[in-house]
Structure formats: C-alpha cells, structure tokens
C-alpha positions as CSV (number, residue, x, y, z in Angstrom):
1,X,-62.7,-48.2,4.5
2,X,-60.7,-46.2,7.1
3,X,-60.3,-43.4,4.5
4,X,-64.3,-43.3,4.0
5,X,-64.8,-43.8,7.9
6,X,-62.3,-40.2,8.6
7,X,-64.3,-38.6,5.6
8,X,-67.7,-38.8,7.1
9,X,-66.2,-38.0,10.6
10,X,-64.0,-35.2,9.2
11,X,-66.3,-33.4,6.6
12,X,-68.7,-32.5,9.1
13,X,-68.6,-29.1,10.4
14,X,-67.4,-29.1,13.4
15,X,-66.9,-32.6,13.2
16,X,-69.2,-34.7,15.7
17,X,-67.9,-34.7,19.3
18,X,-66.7,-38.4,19.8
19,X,-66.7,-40.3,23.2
20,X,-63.2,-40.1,24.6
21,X,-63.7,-44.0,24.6
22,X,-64.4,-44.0,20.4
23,X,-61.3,-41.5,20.2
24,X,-58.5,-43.0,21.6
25,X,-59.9,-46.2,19.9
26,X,-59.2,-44.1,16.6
27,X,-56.3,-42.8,17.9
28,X,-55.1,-46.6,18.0
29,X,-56.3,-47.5,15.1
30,X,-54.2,-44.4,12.9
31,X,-51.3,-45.4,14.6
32,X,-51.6,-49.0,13.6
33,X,-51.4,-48.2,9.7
34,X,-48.4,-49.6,9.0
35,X,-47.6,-48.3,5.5
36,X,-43.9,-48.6,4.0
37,X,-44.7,-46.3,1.9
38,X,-46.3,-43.2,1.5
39,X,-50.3,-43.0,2.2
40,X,-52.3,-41.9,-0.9
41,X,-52.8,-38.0,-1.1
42,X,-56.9,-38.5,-0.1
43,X,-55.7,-40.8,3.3
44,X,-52.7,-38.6,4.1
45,X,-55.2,-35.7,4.3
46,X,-57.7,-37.0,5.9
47,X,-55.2,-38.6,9.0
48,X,-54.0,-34.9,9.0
49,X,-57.2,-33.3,9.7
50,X,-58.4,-36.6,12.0
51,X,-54.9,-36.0,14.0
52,X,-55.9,-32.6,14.1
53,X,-59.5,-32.8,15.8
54,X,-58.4,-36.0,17.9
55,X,-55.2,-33.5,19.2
56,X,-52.6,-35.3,21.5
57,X,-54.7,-35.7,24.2
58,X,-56.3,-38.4,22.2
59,X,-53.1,-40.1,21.6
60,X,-52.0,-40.2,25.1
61,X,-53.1,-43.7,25.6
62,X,-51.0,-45.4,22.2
63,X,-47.9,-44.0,23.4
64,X,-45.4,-40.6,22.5
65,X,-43.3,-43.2,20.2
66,X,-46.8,-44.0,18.1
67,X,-48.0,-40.8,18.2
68,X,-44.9,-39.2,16.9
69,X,-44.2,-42.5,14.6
70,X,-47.6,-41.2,12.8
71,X,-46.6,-37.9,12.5
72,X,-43.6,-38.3,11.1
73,X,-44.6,-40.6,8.2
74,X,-47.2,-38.2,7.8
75,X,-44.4,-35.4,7.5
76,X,-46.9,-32.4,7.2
77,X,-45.6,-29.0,5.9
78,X,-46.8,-25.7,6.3
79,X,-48.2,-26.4,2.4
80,X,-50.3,-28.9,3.7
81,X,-51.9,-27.4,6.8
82,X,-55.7,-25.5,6.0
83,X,-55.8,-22.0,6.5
84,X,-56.8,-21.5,9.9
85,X,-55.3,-24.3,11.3
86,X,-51.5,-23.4,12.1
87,X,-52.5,-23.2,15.7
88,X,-54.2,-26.5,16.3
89,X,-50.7,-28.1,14.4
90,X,-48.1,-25.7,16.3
91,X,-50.1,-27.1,19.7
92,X,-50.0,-30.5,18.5
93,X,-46.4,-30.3,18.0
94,X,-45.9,-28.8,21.1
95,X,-47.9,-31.1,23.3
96,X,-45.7,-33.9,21.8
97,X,-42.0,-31.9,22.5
98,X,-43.1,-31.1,25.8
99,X,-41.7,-34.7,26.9
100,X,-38.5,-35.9,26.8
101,X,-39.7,-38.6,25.1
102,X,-41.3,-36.8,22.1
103,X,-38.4,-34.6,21.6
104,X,-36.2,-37.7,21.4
105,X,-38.9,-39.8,18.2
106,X,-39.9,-36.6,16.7
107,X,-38.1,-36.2,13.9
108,X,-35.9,-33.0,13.2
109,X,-38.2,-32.0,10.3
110,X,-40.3,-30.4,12.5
C-alpha cells in the first residue's frame, strides 16, 4: 500500500505539490518502516525519489536521528541516483551534516 501510495505521488511530473501538513505526515510515516532487512528494489526506489521531493525540510519535524536512520538503511549510491538528480541528493546530505547531530547518525558511507 505505501509502495503504490509513493508511485502515484512520485510518477507524476513534477510530482503534485503537497500541503506541508500531508508532508511531514509522509515524512513520519517513511521513517516509521521499520524493516530489518532490506526494502524490496520497487520500495527502496520509490522512498529514494519520495526522500528526494519531500527534501529535509520535510523531515525536520521526525527528528535528525529518523531522518538519517532512513537514509542509511536506504544506503543510496551514486548507481542508484537518476540522472539529474545529484544535486537534490548532494543538498539532502548536506542539510542533514550541517548539524552536529546529523554528522554524528549519518553513517560514514556517505
């Protein structure tokens, strides 16, 4: 269900403009998939792009730990970012090292 929710929200293009409200309830939601182990390949894609149009603003409100929590189970590669994305990941990761607190959960893949 959440996979099929981020598709419809995702495949659009650009993807509709969601109340902050609806967004950082999504940006709760993907950080409350607790998954020991890896997502499938469709979900893991699909949380890569919806982490990329929410952006870390959206996370703000679950938390650096969460945010960075998600993106490190996620561990994204270079391999698995679109073409034309790079800058929207290399800001994301940014944002989050910019506190203390993201520097310290991150993990040193990135």
């Amino acid at each position: 269900m959440i996979a099929d929710f981020l598709h419809a929200w995702t495949t659009c293009n650009p993807p509709h403009k969601l109340e902050d409200e609806l967004l950082e309830s999504c940006a709760r939601h993907l950080v409350g998939l607790h998954n020991p182990g890896p997502f499938s390949l469709r979900l893991r894609r699909l949380l890569m792009r919806s982490v990329q149009y929410i952006g870390h603003r959206g996370f703000e409100g679950v938390g650096v730990e969460n945010f960075t929590g998600l993106l490190n189970h996620l561990h994204v590669t270079a391999g698995d970012i679109d073409m034309g994305c790079e800058f929207h990941w290399a800001k994301l990761l940014l944002d989050a090292f910019q506190t203390p607190e993201g520097a310290q959960h991150l993990s040193r893949w990135y």
